[in-house]
KEKE-3310 file (N, C-alpha, C; in steps of 0.2 Angstrom, whole numbers, plus 5000, padded with zeros to 4 digits):
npx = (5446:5444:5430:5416:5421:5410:5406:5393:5385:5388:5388:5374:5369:5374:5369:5354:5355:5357:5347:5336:5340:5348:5341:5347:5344:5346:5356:5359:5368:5369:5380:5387:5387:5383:5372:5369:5366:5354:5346:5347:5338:5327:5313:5309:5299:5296:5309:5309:5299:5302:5311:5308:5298:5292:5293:5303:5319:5338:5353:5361:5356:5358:5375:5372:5361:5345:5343:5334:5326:5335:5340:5336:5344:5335:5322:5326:5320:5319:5318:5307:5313:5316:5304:5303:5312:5328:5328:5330:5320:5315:5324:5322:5321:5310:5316:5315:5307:5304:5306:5320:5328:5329:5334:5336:5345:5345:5353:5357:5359:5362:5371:5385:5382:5391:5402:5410:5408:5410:5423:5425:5412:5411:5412:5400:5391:5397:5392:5377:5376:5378:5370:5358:5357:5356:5347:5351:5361:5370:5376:5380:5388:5389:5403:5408:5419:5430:5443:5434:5426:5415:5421:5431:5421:5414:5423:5426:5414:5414:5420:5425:5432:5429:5435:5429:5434:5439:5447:5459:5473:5473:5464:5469:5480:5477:5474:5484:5486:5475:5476:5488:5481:5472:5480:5485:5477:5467:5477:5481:5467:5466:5460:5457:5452:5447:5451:5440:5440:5446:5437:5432:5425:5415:5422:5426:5419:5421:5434:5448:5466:5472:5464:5465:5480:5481:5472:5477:5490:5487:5479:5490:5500:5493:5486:5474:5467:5461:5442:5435:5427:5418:5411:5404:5402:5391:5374:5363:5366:5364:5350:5344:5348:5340:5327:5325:5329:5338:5350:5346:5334:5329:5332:5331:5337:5348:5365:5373:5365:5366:5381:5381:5374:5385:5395:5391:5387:5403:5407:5400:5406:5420:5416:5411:5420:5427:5424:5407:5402:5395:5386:5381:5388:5397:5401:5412:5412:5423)
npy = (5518:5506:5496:5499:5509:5518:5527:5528:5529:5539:5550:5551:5552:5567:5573:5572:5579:5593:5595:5595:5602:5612:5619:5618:5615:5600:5589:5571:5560:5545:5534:5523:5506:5495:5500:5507:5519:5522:5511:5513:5525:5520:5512:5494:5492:5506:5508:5499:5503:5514:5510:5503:5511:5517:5530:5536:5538:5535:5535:5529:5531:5545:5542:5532:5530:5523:5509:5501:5483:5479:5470:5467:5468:5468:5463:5453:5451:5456:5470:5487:5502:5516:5529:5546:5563:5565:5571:5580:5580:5568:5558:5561:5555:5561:5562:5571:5586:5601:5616:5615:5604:5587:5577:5562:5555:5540:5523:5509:5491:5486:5498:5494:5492:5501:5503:5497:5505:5519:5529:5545:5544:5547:5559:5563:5564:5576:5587:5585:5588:5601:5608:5604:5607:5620:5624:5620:5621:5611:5597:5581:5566:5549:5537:5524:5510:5508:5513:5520:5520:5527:5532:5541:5551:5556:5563:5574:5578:5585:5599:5599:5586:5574:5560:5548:5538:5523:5520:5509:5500:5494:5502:5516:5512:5516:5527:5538:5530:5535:5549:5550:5546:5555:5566:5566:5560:5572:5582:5579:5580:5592:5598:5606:5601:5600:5597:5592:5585:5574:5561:5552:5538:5523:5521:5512:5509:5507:5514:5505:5502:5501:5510:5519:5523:5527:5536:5546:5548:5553:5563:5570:5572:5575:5585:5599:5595:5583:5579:5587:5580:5565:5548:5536:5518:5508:5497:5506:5512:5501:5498:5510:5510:5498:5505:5512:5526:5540:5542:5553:5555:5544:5540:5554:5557:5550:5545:5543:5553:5564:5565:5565:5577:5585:5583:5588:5602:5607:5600:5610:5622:5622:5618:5628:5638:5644:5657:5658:5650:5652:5641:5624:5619:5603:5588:5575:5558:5549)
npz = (5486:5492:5498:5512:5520:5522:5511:5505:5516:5523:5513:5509:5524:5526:5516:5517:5531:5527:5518:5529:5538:5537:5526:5515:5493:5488:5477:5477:5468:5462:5457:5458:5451:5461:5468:5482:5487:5482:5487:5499:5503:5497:5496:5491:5484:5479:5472:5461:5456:5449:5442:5431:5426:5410:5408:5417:5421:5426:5434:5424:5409:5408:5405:5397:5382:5382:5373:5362:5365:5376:5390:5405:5422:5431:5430:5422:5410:5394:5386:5380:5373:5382:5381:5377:5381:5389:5403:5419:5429:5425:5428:5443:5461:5473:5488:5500:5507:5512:5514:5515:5502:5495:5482:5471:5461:5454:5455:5445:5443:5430:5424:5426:5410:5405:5407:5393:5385:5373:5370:5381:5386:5400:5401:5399:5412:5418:5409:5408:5423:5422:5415:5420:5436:5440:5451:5465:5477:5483:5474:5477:5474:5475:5476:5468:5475:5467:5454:5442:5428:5431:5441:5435:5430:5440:5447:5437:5432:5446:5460:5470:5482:5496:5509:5513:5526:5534:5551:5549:5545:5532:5523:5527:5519:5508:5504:5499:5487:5480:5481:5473:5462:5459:5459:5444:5434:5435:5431:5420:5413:5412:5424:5442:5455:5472:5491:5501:5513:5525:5534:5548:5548:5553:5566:5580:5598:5613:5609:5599:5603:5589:5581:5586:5584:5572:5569:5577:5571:5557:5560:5566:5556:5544:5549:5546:5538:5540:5546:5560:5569:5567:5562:5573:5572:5570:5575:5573:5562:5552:5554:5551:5536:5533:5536:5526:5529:5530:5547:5554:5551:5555:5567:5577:5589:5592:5597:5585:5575:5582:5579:5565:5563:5566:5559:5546:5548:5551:5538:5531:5534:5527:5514:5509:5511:5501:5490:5484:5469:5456:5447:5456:5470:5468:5472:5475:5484:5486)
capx = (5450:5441:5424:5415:5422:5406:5406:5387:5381:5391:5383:5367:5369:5375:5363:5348:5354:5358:5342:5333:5343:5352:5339:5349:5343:5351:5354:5361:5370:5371:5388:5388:5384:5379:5367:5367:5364:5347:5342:5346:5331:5320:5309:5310:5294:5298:5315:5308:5293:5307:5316:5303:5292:5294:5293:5308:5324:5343:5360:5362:5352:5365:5378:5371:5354:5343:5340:5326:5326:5338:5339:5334:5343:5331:5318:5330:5320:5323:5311:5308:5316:5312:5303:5304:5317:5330:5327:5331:5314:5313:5328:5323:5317:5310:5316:5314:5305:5303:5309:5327:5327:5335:5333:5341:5344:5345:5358:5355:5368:5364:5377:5390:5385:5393:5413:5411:5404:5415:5426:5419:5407:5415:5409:5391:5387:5397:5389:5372:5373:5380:5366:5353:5357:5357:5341:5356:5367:5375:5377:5385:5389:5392:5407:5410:5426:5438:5445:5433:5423:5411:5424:5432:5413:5410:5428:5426:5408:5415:5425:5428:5430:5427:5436:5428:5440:5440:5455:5463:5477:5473:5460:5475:5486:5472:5475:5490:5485:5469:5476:5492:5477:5468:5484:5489:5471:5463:5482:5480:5462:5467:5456:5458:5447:5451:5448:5435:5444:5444:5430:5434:5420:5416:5424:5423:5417:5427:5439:5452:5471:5476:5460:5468:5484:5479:5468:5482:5495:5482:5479:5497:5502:5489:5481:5470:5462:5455:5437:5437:5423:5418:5406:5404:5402:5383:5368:5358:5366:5361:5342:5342:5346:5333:5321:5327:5330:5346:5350:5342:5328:5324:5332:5335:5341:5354:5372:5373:5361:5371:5388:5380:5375:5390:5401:5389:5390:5410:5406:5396:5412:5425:5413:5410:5425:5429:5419:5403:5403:5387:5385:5380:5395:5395:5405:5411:5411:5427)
capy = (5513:5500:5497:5498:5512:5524:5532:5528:5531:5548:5555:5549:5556:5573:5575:5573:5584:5597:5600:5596:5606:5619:5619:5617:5610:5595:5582:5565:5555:5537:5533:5516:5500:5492:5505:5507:5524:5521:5506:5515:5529:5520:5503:5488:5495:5510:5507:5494:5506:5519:5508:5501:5513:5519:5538:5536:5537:5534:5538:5524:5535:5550:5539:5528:5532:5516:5506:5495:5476:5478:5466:5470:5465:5469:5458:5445:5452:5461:5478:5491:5507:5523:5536:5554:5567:5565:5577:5580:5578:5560:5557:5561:5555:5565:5561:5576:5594:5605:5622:5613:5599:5581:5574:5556:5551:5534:5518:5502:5486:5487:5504:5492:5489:5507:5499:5493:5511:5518:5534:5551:5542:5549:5567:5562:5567:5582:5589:5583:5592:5608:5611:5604:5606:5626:5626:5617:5622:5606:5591:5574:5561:5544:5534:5517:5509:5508:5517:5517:5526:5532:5538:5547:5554:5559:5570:5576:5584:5590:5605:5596:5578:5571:5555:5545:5534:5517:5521:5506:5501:5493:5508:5521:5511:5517:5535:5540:5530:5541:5557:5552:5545:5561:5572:5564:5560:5579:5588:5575:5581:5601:5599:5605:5595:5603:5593:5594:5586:5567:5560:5543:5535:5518:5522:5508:5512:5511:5516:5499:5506:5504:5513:5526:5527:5528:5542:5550:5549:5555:5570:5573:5572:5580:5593:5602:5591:5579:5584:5585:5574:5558:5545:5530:5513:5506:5496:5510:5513:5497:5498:5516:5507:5494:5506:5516:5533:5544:5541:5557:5554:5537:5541:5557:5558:5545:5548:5545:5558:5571:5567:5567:5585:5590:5581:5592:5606:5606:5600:5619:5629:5618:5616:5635:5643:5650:5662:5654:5650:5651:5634:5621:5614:5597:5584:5568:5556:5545)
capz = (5485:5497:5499:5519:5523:5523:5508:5503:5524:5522:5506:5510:5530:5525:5511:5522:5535:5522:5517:5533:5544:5534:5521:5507:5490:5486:5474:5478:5462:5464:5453:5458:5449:5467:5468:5489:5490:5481:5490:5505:5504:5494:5497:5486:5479:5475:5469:5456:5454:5446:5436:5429:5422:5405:5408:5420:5419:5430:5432:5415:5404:5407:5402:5390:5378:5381:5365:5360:5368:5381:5395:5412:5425:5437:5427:5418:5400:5389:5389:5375:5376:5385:5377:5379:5382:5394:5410:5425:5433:5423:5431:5450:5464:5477:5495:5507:5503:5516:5514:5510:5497:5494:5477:5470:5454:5457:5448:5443:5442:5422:5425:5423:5401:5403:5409:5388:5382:5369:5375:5379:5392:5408:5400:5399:5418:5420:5405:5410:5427:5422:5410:5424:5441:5443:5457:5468:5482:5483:5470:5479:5470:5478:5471:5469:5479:5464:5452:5434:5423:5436:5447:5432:5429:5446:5446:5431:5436:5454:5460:5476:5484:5500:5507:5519:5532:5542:5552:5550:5541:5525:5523:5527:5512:5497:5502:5497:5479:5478:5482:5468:5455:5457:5455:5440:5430:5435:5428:5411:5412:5412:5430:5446:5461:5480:5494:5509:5519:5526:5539:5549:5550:5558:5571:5586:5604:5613:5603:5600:5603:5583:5578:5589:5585:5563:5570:5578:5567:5551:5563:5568:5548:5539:5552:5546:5533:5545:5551:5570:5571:5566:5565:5575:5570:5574:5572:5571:5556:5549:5556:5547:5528:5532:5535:5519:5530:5535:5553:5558:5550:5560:5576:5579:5597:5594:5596:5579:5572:5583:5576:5558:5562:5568:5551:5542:5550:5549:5530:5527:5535:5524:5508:5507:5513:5496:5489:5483:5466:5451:5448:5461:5471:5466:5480:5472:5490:5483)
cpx = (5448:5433:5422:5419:5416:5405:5398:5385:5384:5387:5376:5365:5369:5372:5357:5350:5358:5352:5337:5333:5344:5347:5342:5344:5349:5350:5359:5362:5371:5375:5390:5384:5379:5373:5364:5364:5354:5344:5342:5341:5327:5318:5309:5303:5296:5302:5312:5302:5297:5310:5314:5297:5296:5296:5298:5315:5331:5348:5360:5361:5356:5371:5378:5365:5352:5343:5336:5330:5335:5337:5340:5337:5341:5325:5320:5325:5321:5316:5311:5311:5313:5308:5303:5310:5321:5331:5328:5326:5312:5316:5328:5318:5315:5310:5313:5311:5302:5308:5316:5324:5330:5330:5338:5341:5348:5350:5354:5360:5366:5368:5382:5391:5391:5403:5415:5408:5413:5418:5424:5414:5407:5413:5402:5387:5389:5392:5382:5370:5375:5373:5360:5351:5356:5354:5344:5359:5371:5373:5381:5384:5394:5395:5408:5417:5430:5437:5442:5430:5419:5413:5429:5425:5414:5418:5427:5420:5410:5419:5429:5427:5430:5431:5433:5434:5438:5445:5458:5468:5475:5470:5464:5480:5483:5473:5480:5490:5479:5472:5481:5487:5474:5472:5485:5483:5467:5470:5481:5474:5460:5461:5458:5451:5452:5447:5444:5437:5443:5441:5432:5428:5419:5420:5422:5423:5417:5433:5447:5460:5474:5471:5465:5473:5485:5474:5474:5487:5493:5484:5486:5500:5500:5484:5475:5464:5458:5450:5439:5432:5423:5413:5406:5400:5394:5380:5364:5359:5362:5353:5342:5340:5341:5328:5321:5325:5335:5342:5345:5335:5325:5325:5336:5338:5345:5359:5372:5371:5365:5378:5387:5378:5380:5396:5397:5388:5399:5410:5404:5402:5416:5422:5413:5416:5428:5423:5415:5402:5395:5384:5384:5385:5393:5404:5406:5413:5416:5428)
cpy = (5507:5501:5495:5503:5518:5528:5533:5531:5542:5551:5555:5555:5563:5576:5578:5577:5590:5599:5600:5601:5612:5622:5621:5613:5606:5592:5575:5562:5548:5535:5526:5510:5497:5494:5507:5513:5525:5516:5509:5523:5528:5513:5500:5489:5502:5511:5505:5499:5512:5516:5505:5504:5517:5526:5542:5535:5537:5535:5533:5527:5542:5547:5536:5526:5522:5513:5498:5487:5476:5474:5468:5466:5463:5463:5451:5447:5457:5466:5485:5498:5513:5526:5541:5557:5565:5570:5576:5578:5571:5557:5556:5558:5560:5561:5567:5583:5595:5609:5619:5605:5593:5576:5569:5556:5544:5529:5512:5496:5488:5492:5499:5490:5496:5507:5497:5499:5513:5529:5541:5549:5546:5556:5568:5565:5574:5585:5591:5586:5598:5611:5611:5606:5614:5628:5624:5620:5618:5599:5586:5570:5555:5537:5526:5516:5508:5512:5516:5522:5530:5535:5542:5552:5559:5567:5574:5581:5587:5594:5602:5589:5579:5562:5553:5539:5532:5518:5514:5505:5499:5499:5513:5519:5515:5525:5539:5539:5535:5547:5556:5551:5552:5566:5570:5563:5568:5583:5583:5579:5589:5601:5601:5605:5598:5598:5595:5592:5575:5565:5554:5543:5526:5513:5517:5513:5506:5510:5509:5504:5505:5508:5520:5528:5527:5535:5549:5552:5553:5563:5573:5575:5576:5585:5595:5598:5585:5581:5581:5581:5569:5553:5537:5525:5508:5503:5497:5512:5510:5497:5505:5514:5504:5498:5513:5523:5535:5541:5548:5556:5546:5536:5547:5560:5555:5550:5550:5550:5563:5571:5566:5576:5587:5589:5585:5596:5611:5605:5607:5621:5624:5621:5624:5642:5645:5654:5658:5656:5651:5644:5630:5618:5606:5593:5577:5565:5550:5541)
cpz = (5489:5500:5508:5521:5525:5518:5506:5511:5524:5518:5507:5517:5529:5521:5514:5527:5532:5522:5522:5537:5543:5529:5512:5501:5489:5481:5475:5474:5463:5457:5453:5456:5456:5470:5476:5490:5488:5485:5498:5507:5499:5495:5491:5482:5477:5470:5462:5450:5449:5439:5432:5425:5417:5404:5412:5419:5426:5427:5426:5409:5405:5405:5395:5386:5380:5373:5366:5362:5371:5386:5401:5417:5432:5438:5426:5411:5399:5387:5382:5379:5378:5380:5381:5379:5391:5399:5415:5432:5430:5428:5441:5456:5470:5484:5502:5504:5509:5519:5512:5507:5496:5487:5475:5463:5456:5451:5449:5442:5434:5421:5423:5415:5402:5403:5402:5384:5380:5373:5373:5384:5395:5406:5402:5406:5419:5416:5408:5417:5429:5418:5414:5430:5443:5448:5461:5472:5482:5478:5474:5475:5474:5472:5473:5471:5474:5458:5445:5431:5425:5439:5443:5431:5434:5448:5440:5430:5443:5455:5466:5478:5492:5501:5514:5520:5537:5543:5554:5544:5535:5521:5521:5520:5506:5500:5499:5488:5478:5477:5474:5462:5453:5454:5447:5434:5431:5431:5420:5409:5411:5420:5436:5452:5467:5483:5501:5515:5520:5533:5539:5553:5552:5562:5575:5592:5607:5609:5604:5597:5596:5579:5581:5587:5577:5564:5573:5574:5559:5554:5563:5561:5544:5542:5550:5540:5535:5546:5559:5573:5566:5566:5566:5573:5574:5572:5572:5564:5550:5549:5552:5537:5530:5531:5532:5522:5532:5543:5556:5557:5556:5568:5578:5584:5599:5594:5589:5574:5573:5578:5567:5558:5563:5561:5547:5543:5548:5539:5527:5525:5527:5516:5506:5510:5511:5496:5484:5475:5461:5450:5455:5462:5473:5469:5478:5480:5485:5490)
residu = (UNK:UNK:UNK:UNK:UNK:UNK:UNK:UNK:UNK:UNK:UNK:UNK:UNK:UNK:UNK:UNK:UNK:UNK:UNK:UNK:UNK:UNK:UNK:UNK:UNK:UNK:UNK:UNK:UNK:UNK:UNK:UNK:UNK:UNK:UNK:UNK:UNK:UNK:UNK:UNK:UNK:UNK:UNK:UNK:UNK:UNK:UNK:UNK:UNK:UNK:UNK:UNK:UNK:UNK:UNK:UNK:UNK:UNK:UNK:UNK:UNK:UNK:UNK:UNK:UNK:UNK:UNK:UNK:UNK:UNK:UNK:UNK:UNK:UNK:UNK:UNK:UNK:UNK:UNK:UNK:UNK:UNK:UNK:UNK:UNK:UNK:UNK:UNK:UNK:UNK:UNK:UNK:UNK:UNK:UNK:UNK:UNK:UNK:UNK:UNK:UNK:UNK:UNK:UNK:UNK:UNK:UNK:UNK:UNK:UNK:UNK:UNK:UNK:UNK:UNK:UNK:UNK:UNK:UNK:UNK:UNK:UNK:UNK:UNK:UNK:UNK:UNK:UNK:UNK:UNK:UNK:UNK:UNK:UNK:UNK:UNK:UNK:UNK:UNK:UNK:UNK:UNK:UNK:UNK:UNK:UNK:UNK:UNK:UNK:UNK:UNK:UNK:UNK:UNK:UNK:UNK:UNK:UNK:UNK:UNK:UNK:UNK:UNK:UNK:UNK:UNK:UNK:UNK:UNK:UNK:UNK:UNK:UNK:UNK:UNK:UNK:UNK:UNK:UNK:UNK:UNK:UNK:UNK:UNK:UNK:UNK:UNK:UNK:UNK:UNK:UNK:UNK:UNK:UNK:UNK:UNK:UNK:UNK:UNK:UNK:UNK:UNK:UNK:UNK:UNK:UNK:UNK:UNK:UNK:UNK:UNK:UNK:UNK:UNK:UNK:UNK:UNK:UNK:UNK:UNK:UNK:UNK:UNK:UNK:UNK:UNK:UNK:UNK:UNK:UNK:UNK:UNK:UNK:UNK:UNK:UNK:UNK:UNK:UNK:UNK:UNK:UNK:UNK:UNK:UNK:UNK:UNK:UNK:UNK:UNK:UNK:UNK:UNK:UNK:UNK:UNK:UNK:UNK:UNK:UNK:UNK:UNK:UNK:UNK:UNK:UNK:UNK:UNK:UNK:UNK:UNK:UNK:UNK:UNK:UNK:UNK:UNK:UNK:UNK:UNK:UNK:UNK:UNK:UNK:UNK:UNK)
# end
């Protein structure tokens, strides 16, 4: 419900240290028009070099078949249509492979012709990664900050959510709408979405007394659905997207590298504390 609170630096963090650490496979959804979580492990050549080539494809194309002379707005022209069968290896990038996995399927701002797609869209991903993803332990799907077609999509493929949290006030007012938006579109939707719990991230250092007392009162309220860590607020964060890696990957004897293992850590217990399911457990990042 509020963008800057971490939910791209989250799905991205606990992805990579998923499959490096835990050696899970993974795969990463990018959900979002703005497309950060792609821009953030992939270079402005590669990126361009994906969405660009004919024989590739992105989250738009599970949504929305291309059609002949569409306009790029990557290019500014107008581009012939794909060809071939839509797959799931068209669709991927690969970022990490050693013994555990991390795969993207990457977005594009053209994601937004999809806000004008006629209804029935918002099925198109679950669909698409029930039939694909089975080599999977975990599916994330990183959401865009409000309430649309993509962030019905990404519920409507997942079993469970995630909220990231700045603990500040404005940040603290969108939960209570979140939590009442999801009861209310998941029971229309015959759905039910459990939750992993909520993670405050860009946390200051040292911590300023109303960061503390939205951190305390969250905790005092909702117990056990807080995680007990947390990630602080940095720019090693921001030097990490520059240089298109997770923080562990670029530095990883910072603090912050630690308390991304430790949020992912805490995410395993949480995320796996039913009995594990046949399907890959697929984590929309709201």
């Amino acid at each position: 419900m509020k963008g800057g609170v971490g939910k791209t630096t989250l799905s991205v963090n606990i992805g990579y240290a998923l499959a490096s650490e835990h050696t899970k496979q993974v795969l990463l959804v990018d959900c979002d028009p703005q497309f950060n979580a792609s821009t953030y492990l992939m270079t402005e050549r590669d990126y361009l070099a994906h969405i660009q080539n004919r024989k590739k494809r992105s989250i738009l194309d599970i949504f929305m078949p291309r059609r002949a002379g569409d306009v790029s707005t990557v290019s500014g022209l107008s581009k012939p249509a794909k060809t071939g069968s839509l797959t799931l290896e068209s669709c991927l990038t690969h970022v990490f492979h050693d013994g555990g996995r991390l795969d993207l399927i990457p977005s594009t701002l053209e994601l937004m012709e999809v806000e004008m797609s006629r209804r029935g869209t918002e099925n198109r991903l679950q669909n698409f990664l029930v039939d694909t993803t089975g080599g999977y332990d975990y599916v994330l799907i990183d959401c865009p900050p409000t309430i649309s077609i993509f962030t019905l999509a990404a519920v409507l493929a997942s079993q469970k959510y995630v909220v990231p949290l700045k603990p500040d006030p404005l940040s603290t007012i969108g939960l209570p709408l979140l939590e009442r938006w999801l009861q209310d579109f998941t029971e229309s939707a015959g759905k039910r979405v459990h939750s992993v719990g909520i993670v405050f991230c860009m946390v200051r250092s040292p911590l300023p007394n109303q960061m503390k007392e939205v951190m305390h009162d969250l905790r005092k309220n909702r117990g056990n659905e807080v995680f007990k860590n947390h990630l602080t607020q940095s720019t090693k964060i921001a030097e990490s997207v520059e240089a298109h890696k997770p923080i562990y990957a670029h530095d990883p004897k910072s603090k912050w590298a630690g308390e991304v293992l430790l949020i992912t850590e805490e995410f395993l217990e949480r995320a796996e504390g039913e009995q594990r399911c046949l399907r890959p457990k697929t984590i929309a990042h709201t």
